[in-house]
C-alpha positions as CSV (number, residue, x, y, z in Angstrom):
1,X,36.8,2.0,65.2
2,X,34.1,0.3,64.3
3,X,34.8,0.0,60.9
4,X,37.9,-1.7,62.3
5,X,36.7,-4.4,64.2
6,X,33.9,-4.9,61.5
7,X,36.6,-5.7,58.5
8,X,38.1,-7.5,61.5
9,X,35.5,-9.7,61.9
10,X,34.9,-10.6,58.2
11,X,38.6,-11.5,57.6
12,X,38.6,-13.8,60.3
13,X,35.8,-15.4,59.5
14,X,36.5,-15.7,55.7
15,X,33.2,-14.9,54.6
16,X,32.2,-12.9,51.5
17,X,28.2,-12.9,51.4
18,X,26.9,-11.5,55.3
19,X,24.1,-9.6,56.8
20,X,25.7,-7.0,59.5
21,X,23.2,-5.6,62.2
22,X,25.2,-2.9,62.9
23,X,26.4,-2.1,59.0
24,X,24.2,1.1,58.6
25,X,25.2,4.2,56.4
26,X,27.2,6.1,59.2
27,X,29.8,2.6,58.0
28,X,29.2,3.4,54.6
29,X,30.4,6.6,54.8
30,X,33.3,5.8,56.8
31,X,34.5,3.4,54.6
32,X,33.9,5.1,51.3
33,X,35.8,8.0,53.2
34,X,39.0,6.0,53.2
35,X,38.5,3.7,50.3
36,X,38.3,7.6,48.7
37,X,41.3,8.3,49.8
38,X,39.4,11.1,51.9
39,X,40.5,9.8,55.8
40,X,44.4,10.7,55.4
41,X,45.6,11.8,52.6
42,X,47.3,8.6,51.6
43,X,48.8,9.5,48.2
44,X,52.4,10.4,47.1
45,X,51.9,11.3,43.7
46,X,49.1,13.0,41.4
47,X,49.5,9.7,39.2
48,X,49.4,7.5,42.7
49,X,45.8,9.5,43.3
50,X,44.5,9.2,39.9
51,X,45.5,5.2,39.5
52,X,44.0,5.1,42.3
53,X,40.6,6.1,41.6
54,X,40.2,4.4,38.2
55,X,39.0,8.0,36.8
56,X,38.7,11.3,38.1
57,X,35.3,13.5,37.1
58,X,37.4,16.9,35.3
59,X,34.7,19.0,33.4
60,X,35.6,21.6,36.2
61,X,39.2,21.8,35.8
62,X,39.8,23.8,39.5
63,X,37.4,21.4,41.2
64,X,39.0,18.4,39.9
65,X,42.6,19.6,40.6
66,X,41.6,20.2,44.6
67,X,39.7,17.0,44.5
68,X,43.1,15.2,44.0
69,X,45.2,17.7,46.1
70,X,42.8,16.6,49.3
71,X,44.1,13.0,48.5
72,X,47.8,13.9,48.3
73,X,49.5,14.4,51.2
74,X,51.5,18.2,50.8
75,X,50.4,18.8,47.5
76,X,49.8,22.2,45.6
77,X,47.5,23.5,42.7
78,X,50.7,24.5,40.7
79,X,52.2,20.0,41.2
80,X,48.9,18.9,40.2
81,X,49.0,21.4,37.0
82,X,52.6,20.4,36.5
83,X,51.5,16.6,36.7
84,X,48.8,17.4,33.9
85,X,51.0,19.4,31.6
86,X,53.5,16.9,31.6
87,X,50.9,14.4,30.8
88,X,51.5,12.2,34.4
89,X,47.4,12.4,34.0
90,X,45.5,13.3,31.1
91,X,41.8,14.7,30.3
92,X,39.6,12.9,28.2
93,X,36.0,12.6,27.7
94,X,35.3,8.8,28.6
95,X,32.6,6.7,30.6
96,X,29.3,8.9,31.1
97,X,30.6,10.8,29.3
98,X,32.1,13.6,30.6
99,X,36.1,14.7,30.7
100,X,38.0,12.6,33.4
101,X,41.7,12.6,34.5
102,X,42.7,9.5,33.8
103,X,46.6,8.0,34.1
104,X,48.1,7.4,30.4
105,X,48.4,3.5,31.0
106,X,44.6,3.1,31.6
107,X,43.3,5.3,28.7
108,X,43.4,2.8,25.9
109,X,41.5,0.0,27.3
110,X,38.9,2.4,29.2
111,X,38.2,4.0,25.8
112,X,37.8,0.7,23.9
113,X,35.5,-0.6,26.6
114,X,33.1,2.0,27.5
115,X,33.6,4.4,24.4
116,X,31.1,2.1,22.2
117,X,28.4,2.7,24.7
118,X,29.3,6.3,24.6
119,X,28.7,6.2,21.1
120,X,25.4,4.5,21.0
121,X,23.7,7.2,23.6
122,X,25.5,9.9,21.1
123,X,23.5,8.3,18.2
124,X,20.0,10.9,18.4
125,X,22.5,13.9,18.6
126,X,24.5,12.9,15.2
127,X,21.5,12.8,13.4
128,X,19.9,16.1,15.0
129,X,23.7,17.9,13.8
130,X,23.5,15.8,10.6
131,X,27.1,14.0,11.7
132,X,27.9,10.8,10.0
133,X,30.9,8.9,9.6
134,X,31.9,10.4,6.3
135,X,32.1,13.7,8.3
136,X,33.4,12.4,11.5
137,X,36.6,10.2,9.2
138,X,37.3,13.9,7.6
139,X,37.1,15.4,10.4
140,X,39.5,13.0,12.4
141,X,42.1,13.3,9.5
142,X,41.9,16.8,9.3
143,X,42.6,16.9,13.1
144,X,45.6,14.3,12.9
145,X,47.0,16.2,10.4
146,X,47.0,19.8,12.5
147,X,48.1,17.9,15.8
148,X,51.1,15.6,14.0
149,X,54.8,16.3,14.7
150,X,53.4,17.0,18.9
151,X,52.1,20.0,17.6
152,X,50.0,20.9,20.3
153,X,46.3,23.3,19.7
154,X,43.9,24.9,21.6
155,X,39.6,24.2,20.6
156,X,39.6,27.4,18.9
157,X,42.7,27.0,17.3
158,X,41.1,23.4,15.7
159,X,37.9,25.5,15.2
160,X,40.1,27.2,12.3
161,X,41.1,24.4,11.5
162,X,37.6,22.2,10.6
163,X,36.7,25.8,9.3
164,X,39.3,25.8,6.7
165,X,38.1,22.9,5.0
166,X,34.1,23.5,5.2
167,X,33.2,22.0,8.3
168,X,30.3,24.2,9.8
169,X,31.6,24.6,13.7
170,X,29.3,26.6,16.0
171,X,29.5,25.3,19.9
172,X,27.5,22.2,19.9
173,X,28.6,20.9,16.5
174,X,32.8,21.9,17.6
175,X,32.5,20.3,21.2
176,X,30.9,16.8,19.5
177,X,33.5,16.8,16.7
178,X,36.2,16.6,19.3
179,X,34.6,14.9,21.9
180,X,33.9,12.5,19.0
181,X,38.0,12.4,18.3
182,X,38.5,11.9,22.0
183,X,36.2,8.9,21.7
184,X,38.0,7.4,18.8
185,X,41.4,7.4,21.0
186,X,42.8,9.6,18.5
187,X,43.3,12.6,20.6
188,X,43.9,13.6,24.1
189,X,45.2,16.6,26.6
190,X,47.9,18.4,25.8
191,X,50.0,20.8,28.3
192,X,48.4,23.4,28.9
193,X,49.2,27.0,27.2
194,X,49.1,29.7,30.2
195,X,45.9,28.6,31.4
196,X,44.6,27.5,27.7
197,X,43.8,23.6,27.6
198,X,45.3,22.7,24.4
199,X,45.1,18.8,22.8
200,X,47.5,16.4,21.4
201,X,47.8,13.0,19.3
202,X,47.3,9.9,22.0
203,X,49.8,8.0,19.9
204,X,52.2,10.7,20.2
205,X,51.3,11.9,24.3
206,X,51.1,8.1,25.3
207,X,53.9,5.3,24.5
208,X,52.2,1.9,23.6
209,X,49.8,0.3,26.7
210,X,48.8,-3.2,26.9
211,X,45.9,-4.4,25.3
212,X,43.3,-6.4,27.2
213,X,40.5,-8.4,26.3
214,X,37.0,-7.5,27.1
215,X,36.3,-9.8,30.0
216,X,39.7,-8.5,31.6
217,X,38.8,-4.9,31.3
218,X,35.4,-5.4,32.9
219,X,37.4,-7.0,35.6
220,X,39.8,-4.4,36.0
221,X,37.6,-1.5,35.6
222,X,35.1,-3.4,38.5
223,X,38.1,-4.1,40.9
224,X,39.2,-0.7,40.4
225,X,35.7,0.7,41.5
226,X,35.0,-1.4,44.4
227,X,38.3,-0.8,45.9
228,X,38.4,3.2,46.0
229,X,34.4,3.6,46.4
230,X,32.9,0.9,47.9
231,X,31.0,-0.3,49.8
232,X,28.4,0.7,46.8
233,X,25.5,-0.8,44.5
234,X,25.6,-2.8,41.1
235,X,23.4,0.5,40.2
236,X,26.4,2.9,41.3
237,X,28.8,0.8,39.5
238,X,27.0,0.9,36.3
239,X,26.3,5.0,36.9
240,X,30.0,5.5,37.4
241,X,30.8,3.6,34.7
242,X,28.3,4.3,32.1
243,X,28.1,0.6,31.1
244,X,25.2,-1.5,31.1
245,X,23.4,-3.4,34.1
246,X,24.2,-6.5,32.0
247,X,28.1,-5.9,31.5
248,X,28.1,-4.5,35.1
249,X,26.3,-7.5,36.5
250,X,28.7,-9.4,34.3
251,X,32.4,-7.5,36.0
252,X,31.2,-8.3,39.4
253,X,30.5,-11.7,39.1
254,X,33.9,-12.1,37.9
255,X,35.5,-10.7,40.7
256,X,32.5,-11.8,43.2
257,X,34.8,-14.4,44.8
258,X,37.1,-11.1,46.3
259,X,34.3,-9.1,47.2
260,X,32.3,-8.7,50.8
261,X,28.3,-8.4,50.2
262,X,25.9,-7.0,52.5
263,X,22.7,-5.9,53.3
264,X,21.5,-2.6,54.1
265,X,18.0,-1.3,53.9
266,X,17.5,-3.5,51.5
267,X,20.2,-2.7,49.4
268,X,23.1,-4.8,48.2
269,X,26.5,-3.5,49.2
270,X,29.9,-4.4,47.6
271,X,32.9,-4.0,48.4
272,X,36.7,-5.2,49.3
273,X,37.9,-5.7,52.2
274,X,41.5,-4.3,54.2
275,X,44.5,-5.9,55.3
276,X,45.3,-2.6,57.5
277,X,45.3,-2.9,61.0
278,X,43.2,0.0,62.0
279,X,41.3,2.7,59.4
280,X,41.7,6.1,60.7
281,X,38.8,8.1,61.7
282,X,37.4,10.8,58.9
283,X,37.6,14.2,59.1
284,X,34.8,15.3,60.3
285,X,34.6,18.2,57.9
286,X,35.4,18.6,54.0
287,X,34.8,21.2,51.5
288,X,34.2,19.3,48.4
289,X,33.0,20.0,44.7
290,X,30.2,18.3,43.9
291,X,32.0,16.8,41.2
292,X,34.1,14.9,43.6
293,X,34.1,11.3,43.1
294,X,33.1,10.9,47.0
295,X,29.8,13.1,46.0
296,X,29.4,12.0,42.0
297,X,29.9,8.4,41.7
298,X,27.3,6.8,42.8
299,X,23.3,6.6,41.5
300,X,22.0,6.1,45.1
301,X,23.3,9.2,47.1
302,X,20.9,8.6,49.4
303,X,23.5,7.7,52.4
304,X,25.3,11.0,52.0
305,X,22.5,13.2,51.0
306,X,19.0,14.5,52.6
307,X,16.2,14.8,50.3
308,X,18.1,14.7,47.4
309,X,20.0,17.8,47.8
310,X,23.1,16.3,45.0
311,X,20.6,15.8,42.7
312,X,18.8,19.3,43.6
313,X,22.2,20.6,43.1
314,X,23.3,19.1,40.3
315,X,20.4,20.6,38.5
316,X,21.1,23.9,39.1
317,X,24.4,23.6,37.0
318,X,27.2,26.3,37.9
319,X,24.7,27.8,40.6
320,X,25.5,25.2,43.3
321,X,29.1,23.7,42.7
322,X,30.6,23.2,46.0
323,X,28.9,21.3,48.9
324,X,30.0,21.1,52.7
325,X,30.6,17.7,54.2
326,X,29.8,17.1,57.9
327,X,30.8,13.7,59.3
328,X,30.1,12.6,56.0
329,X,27.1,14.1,54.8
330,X,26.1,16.6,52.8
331,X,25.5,19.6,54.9
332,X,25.6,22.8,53.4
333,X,27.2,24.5,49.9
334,X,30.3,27.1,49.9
335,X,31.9,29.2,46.8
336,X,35.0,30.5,46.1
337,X,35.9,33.7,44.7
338,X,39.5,34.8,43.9
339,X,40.4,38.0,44.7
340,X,43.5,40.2,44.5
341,X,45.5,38.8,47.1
342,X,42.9,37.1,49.0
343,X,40.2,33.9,48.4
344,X,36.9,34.5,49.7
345,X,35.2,31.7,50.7
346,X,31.4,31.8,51.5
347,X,29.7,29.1,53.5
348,X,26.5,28.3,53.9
349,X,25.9,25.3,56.1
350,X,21.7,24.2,55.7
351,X,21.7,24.3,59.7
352,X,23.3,26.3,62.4
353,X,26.9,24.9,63.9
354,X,27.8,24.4,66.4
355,X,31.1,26.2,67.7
356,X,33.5,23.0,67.5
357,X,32.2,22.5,63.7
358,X,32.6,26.0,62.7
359,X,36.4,26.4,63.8
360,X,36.5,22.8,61.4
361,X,35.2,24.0,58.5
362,X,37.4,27.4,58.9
363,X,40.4,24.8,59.5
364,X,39.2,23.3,56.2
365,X,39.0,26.5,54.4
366,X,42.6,27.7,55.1
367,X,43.5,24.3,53.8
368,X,42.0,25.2,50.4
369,X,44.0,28.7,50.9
370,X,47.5,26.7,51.2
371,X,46.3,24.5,48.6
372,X,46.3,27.7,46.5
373,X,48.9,29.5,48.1
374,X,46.3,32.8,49.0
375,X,45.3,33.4,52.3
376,X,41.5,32.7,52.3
377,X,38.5,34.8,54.3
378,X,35.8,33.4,55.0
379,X,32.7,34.6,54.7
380,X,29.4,32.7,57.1
């Protein structure tokens, strides 16, 4: 509640730029909690979730997919996979770059405004695979031509394809070709095949989008952060973005005039403020991925993370994927393993609970069971 009377307090006094006593990172996390969409499970739709968000980290397909089913109040693995073959979302490398879900309305403007900086970071790895444009416009034709008529391939299948026609594609040089197509806005998702990811023309998956100028993407692209992940930094923005400090500096000043500022620890806070009457209280316990946008998308993880466990984490690759969250706070890791007819879910919180917490975090894990529709065991 006092998140509540705090947002209370700054509507009524229709201020924007404060200093709050009381604003510490136990605030923080509440309010990125429900600006996450984390507190209730507000959403209808897998497209509601996604719009919602701006763009949803995807390079682990399964992590991403319960990400958004902990935002969608009922929902299942098989609607979100449903939603994704039938292109409601759609998978794309863009921003950091890494692949996001993304709604199909958004795609085109993202791409043209953070796809350039994307390229310029990509620049030392073209010349190390020798890539140029001459390759990169055959290649792009060549991958038109296989996808045309909503044909619809898998990577390996457009492996045989480049092949055909003398491109060399081992691992590296296959993923950067296509990432490099993705980039271009020339390809995207397609449905998937079984459990194959498979891609498709964006002209073809996605009817025409509205264009938008530069200054009104950064606008959009700014509002959209703030609103589902603040309060957060000028330095998270521009992490979650992959844009510069300049053009990040630039979309918040745009839209300063609707933002609330603060000061915490020295740190400069943005973020929007609510109209609702009362925010609900967070769960007290979630089982994320580390990929989820609540744990990824921000530089400073300091107000959700000891001694830079994410970071430690993050690191360590596959190794340590899935991370407890405890009022908030990063509090231990957990891992899934599937089973015959069973999930088996091991948890290992970095202190001992207490016995309220542990029947929470079993609560949580049975969730992840009906996400899937196996019954789960849990391992401590």
């Amino acid at each position: 509640m006092i998140v509540y009377y705090f947002l209370r307090d700054l509507l009524v006094l229709g201020v924007n730029k404060i200093k709050v006593k009381d604003m510490d990172a136990i605030e923080i996390r509440k309010l990125r909690l429900y600006n996450n969409g984390l507190s209730n499970s507000p959403f209808k739709t897998v497209s509601d979730a996604v719009s919602h968000l701006g763009a949803v980290q995807a390079q682990d397909f399964s992590a991403a997919k319960w990400a958004l089913g902990l935002r969608i109040k009922n929902s299942t693995d098989e609607d979100i996979e449903k939603a994704f073959s039938e292109g409601k979302i759609l998978r794309t490398h863009l921003m950091r770059p890494t692949w996001h879900f993304i709604v199909p309305e958004n795609i085109r403007w993202m791409l043209e405004l953070t796809a350039p900086r994307i390229k310029t970071t990509l620049a030392s790895s073209n010349r190390k695979l020798k890539f140029d444009d001459d390759l990169f416009s055959k290649s792009n034709a060549t991958i038109a031509k296989a996808l045309e008529d909503h044909t619809y391939l898998t990577r390996q299948e457009l492996k045989k394809v480049l092949t055909g026609i003398g491109i060399n594609t081992d691992v590296q040089r296959l993923a950067h070709i296509i990432m490099w197509a993705e980039l271009d806005g020339l390809i995207c998702s397609g449905p998937l095949r079984g459990k194959q990811f498979t891609y498709a023309l964006l002209e073809e998956r996605v009817k025409n989008t509205r264009k938008l100028s530069r200054k009104q993407a950064l606008i959009n692209l700014a509002t959209n952060y703030f609103k589902s992940h603040g309060p957060a930094q000028l330095k998270d923005f521009s992490w979650w973005s992959g844009l510069t400090v300049k053009d990040s500096k630039e979309a918040i000043n745009s839209i300063k005039q609707k933002l609330n500022q603060f000061t915490y620890d020295d740190r400069t806070y943005w973020f929007f403020h609510h109209e609702k009457a009362e925010i609900p209280d967070p769960p007290s316990v979630l089982l994320l991925s580390i990929y989820d946008e609540y744990t990824i998308s921000y530089k400073d993880r300091s107000d959700i993370s000891e001694a830079r466990d994410i970071e430690r984490m993050i690191s360590m690759g596959n190794a340590l994927t899935a991370v407890i969250i405890l009022d908030g706070k990063v509090a231990g890791t957990w891992r899934k393993v599937l089973k015959k007819n069973t999930v088996e879910i091991s948890l290992k919180p970095f202190r001992k609970l207490d016995e309220d917490e542990e029947k929470a975090v079993e609560t949580e894990a049975h969730r992840y069971g009906e996400f899937v529709g196996i019954p789960v065991k849990t391992l401590w």
